[in-house]
C-alpha positions in Angstrom: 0.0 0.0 0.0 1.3 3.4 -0.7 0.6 7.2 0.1 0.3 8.7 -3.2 -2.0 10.7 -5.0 -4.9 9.7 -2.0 -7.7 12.3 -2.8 -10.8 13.7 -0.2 -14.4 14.0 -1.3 -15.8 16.2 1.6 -17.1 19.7 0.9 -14.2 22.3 0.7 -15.8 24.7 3.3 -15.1 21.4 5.9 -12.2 19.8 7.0 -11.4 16.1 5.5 -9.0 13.7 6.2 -8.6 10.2 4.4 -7.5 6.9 6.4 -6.3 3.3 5.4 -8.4 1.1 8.4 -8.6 -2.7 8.7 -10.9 -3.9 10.7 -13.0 -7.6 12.0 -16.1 -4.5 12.7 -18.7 -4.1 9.7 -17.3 -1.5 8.0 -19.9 1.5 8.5 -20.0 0.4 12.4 -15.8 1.2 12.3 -16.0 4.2 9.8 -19.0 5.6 12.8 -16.6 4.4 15.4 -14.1 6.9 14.1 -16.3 9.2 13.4 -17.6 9.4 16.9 -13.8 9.3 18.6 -12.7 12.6 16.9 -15.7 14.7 17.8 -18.8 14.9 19.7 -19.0 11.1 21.0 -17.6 8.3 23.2 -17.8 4.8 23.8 -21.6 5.1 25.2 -24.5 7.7 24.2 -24.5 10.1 26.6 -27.4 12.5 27.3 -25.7 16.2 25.9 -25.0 14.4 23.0 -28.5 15.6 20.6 -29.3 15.5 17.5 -28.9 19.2 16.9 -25.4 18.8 18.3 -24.8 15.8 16.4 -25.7 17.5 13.2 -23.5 20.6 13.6 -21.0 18.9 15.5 -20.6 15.3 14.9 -17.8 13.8 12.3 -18.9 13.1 9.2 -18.3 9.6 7.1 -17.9 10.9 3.6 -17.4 7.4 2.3 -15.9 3.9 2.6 -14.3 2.1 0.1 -13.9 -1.6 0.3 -10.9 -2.8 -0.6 -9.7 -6.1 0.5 -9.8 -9.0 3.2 -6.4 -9.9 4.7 -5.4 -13.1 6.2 -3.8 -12.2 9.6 -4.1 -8.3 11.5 -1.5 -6.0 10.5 -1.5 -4.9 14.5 -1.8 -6.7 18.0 -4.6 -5.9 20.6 -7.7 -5.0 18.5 -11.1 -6.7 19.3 -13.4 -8.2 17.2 -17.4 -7.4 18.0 -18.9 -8.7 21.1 -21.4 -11.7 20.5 -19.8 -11.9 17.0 -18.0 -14.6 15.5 -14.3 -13.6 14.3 -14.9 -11.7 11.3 -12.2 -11.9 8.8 -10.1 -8.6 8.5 -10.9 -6.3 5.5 -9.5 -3.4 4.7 -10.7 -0.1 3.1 -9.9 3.8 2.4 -12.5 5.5 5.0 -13.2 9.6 4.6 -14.1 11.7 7.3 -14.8 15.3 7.5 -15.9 18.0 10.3 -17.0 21.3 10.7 -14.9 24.2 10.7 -16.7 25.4 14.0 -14.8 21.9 16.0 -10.9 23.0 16.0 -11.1 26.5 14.3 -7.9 27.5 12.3 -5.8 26.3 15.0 -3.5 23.9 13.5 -2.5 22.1 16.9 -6.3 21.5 17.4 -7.0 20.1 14.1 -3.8 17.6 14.5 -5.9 16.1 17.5 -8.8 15.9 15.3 -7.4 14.1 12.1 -5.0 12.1 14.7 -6.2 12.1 18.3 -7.1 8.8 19.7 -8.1 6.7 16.8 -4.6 4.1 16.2 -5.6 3.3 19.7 -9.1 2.6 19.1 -9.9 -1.4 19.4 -11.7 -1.6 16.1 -9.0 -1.4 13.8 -5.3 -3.4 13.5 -4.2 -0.6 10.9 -4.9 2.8 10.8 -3.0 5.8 8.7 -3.7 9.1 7.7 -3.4 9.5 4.0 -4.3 12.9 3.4 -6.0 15.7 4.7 -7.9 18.5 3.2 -7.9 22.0 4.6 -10.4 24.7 4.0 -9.9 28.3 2.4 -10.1 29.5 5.8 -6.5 28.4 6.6 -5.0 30.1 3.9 -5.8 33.5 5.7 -5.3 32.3 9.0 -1.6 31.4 8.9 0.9 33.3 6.3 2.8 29.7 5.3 6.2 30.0 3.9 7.5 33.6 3.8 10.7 32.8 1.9 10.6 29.0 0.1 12.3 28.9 -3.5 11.9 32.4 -4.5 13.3 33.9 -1.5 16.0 31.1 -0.8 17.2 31.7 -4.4 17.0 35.7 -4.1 19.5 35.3 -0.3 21.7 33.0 -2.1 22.1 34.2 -5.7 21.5 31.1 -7.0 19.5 31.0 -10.2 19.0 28.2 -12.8 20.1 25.0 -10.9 19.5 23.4 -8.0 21.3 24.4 -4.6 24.1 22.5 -3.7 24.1 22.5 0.1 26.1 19.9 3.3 25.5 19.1 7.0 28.3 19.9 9.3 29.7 16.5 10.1 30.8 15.0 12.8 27.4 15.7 14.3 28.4 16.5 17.2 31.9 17.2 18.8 33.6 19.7 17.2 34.0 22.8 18.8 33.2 26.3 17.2 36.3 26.9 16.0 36.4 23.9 14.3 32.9 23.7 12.7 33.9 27.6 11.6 37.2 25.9 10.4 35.3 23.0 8.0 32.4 26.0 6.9 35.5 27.8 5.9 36.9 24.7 3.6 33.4 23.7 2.5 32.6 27.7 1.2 36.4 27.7 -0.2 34.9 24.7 -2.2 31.8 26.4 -3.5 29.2 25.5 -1.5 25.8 27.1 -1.1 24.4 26.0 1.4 25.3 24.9 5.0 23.2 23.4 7.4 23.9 22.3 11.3 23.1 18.7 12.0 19.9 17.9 13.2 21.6 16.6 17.1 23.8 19.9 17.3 21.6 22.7 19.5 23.1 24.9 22.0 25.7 22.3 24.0 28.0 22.8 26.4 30.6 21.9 23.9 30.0 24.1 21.3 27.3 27.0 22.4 25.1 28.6 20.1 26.2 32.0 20.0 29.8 30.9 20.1 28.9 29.0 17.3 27.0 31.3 14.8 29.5 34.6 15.6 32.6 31.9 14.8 30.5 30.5 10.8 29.7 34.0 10.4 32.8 35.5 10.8 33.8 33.3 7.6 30.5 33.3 5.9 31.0 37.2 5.7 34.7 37.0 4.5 34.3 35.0 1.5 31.0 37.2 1.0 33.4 40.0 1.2 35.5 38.1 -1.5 33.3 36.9 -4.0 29.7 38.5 -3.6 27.8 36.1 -2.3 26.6 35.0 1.0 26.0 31.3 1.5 23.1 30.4 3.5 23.9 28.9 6.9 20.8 27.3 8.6 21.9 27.6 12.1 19.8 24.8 14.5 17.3 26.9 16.8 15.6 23.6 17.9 14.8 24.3 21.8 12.9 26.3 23.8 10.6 28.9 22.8 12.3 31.2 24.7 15.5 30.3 23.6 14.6 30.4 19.9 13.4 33.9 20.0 16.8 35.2 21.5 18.9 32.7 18.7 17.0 34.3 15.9 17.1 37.5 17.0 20.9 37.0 17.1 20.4 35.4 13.7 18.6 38.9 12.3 21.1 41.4 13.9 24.2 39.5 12.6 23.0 39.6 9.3 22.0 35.4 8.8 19.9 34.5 6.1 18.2 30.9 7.7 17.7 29.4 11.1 16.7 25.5 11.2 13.9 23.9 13.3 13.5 20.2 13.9 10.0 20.1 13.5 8.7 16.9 15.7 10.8 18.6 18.6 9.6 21.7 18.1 6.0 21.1 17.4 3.1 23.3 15.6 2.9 26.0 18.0 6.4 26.1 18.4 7.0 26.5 14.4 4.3 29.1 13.5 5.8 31.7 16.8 8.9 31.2 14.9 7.6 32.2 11.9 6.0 35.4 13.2 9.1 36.2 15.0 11.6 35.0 12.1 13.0 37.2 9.2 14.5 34.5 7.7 14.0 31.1 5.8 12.9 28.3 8.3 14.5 25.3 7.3 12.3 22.1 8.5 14.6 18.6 9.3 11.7 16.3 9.7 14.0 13.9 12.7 11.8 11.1 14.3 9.8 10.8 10.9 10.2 7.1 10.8 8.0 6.9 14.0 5.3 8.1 11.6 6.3 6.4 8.4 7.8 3.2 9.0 5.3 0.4 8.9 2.9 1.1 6.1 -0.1 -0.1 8.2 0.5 3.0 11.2 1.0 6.4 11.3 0.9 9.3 8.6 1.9 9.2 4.7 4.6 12.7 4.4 1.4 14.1 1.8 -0.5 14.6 5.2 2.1 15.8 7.4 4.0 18.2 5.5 0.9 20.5 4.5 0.9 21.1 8.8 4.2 22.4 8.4 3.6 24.6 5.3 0.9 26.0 6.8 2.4 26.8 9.7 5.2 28.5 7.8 8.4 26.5 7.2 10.2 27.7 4.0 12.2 24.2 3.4 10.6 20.6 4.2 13.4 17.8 4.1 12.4 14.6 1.8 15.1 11.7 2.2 17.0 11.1 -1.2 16.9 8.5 -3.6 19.4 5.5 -2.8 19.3 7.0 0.5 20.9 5.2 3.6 17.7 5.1 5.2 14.3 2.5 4.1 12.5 4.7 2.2 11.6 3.7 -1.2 12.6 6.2 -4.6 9.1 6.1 -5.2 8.1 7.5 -1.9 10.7 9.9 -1.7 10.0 11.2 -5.2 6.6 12.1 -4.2 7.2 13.8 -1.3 9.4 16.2 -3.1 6.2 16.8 -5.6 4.3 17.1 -3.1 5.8 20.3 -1.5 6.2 21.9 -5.0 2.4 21.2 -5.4 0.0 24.0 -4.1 -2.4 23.7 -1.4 -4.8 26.1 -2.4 -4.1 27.4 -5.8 -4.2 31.2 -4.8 -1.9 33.5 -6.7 -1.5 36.0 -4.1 -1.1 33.1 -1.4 1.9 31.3 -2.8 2.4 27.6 -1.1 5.0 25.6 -2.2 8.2 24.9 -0.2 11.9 24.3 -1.2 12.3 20.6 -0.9 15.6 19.1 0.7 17.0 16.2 -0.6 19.7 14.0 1.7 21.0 10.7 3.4 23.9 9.0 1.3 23.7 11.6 -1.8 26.1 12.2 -4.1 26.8 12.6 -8.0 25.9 9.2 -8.8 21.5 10.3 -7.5 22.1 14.2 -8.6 21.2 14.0 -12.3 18.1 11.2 -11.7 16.8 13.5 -8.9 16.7 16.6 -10.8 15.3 14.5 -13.7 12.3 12.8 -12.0 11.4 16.0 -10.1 11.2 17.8 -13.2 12.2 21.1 -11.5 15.6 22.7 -10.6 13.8 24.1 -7.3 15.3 22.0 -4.5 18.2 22.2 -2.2 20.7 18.4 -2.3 22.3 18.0 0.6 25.5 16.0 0.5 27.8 15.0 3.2 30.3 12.3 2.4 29.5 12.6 -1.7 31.3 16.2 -0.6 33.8 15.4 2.0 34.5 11.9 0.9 35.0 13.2 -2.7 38.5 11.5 -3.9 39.6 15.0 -4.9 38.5 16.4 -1.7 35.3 18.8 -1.3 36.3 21.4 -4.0 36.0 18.2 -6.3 33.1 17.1 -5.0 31.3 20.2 -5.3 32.4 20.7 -8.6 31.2 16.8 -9.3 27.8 17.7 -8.3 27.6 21.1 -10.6 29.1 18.5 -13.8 25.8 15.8 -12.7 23.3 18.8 -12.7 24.9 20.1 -16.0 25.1 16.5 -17.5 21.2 16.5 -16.4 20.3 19.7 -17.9 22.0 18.9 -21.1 20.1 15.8 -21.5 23.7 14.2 -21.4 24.1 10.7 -19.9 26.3 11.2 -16.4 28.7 8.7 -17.9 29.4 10.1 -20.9 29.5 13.3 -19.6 32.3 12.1 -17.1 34.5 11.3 -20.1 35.2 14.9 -20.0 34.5 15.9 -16.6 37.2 14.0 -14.0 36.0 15.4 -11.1 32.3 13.6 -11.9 34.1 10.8 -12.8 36.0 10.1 -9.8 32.7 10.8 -8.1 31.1 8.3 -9.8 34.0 5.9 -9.4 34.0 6.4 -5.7 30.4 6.2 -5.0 29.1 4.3 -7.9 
């Protein structure tokens, strides 16, 4: 079973969300079960609950579709009916929608709604959300991404190709010195784009503001240099408090991006960033696999990024083809469509966010990512293809710009190498 291309059929003036269930319950009684769970009902009828209530506030089952029986449950601990006989398992795609009157525009509300309690419900031994459906009403309430691939290109000067971008590695352990030391190699090699690890905050080894003063130091001297200031999305990810004083530092010192982990950080932590924030929000989506791994639990990335849009982040990271992780190409791929595609089609309410591609990429996935994305409008994040680069990073930068050119020519990478050594090696070494 996959996530893509899952589409809602509830009215656009509600909010709809789509689920894969499977289920030993008649499928209406589990789709009502739902249905009841995430808004006006519990496990017994209870007196407040009238039908005038009911109608304005109770969920809505927009519709079931059948599509299989399965042999065994996907998930322990579900419960078949009471003085039933063991039904077999079916599964089926189940729509719900509510009114807008239940969570309001408030983003964290309506994750509790089209979330909540139901993969704990006994009905059901699978249960993801597929996709969800917001209404017009959001796209006033929350300003989404302020900067995405129009802003990010204008900061970086970066026009016609795709941004070449790296993760400080090691992780963790280096001190600021030393992390200003490798930005200074990596932005002697060409770089665009720089990005703390996702596990590197505000430690006692290597402080925050110690940190950002020591990369911006050199950030500004090869700006001084050449003209162009590479984009350094410093990690924020911590308290609220804590943010606001990081990317105010950010602002004065003249950064151009500040990066949130966004399962750490949450909703309401991501959209008082965004009002507070004069800069790109980059969004490292770190304990995704909690949400992701096992096809039959949890959220396809369709559903979750559009939270994260909304509530303003500028870049959304997608995994990487061939990556080092389990995600499948296919998956991946449309993830990265995905957060090119528009969620409500309005002109003066642009959508879209940058994706990131990373995990094990290098020269060898460049050209095939750019191809099947159909679009130059995404950052590639590579960390050993760079530093690992037989020529060292200056090479492997320069590999990566040969794989996009190859790309863009309509040139196979291969051939292209003949004349290209430092794609060759590139593709020697991590072929």
């Amino acid at each position: 079973m996959n996530d893509i291309s899952v589409a809602t059929a509830a009215s656009s003036e509600r909010l709809s969300a789509t689920y894969l269930v499977e289920t030993r319950y008649p499928l209406e009684a589990a789709a009502a079960a739902m249905a009841g769970e995430q808004s006006s009902g519990t496990f017994r009828a209870i007196p407040g609950e009238t039908a005038e209530l009911l109608r304005r506030f109770g969920a809505r089952v927009e519709f079931i579709e059948d599509i299989t029986d399965v042999g065994e449950e996907a998930l322990p601990f579900s419960r078949p009916p009471k003085n039933a006989a063991a039904a077999t398992p079916r599964r089926a795609r189940v729509g719900l929608s509510w009114n807008i009157e239940n969570t309001g525009t408030v983003l964290a509300s309506v994750w509790s709604t089209v979330l909540g309690n139901l993969f704990e419900l006994h009905h059901f031994s699978a249960m993801r959300l597929l996709d969800v459906s917001f209404p017009d009403v959001f796209a006033d309430a929350y300003p989404g991404p302020a900067f995405a691939v129009e802003g990010t290109r204008r900061l970086t000067g970066v026009e016609g190709r795709p941004l070449i971008g790296t993760i400080v590695k090691p992780s963790v352990g280096l001190s600021p010195q030393e992390t200003a030391a490798l930005a200074d190699t990596l932005i002697a090699a060409g770089i665009d784009f720089i990005k703390d690890d996702e596990l590197m905050g505000d430690p006692p080894h290597s402080p925050f503001e110690q940190r950002f003063e020591a990369v911006m130091a050199v950030i500004d001297r090869h700006a001084d240099r050449s003209g162009r200031k590479v984009m350094y999305a410093a990690n924020i990810s911590g308290d609220v408090d804590a943010m606001r004083r990081q990317l105010d530092l950010i602002g004065s010192r003249g950064g151009t991006c500040a990066m949130l982990v966004l399962n750490s950080v949450g909703l309401s932590g991501v959209v008082e960033m965004r009002q507070h924030s004069a800069v790109p929000l980059h969004g490292h989506r770190a304990g995704w696999g909690l949400f992701s791994r096992s096809p039959d639990l949890g959220m396809s990335y369709l559903a979750y990024q559009k939270f994260w849009r909304l509530a303003g982040i500028d870049h959304m990271h997608v995994n990487g083809l061939s990556n080092k992780f389990c995600e499948q190409d296919e998956t991946v791929m449309a993830s990265a469509h995905a957060c090119l595609t528009t969620m409500f089609g309005r002109a003066d309410r642009p959508d879209t966010v940058m994706p990131v591609f990373s995990s094990g990429q290098t020269a060898v996935q460049a050209g095939e990512t750019r191809d099947r994305l159909g679009s130059n409008d995404f950052i590639y994040c590579c960390g050993g293809g760079i530093m690992a680069h037989p020529g060292g990073p200056a090479a492997g930068v320069q590999s990566l710009h040969d794989a996009f050119d190859a790309a863009a020519a309509g040139i196979p990478a291969r051939d292209y190498a003949a004349n290209h050594p430092e794609l060759e090696a590139a593709l020697q070494a991590f072929g």
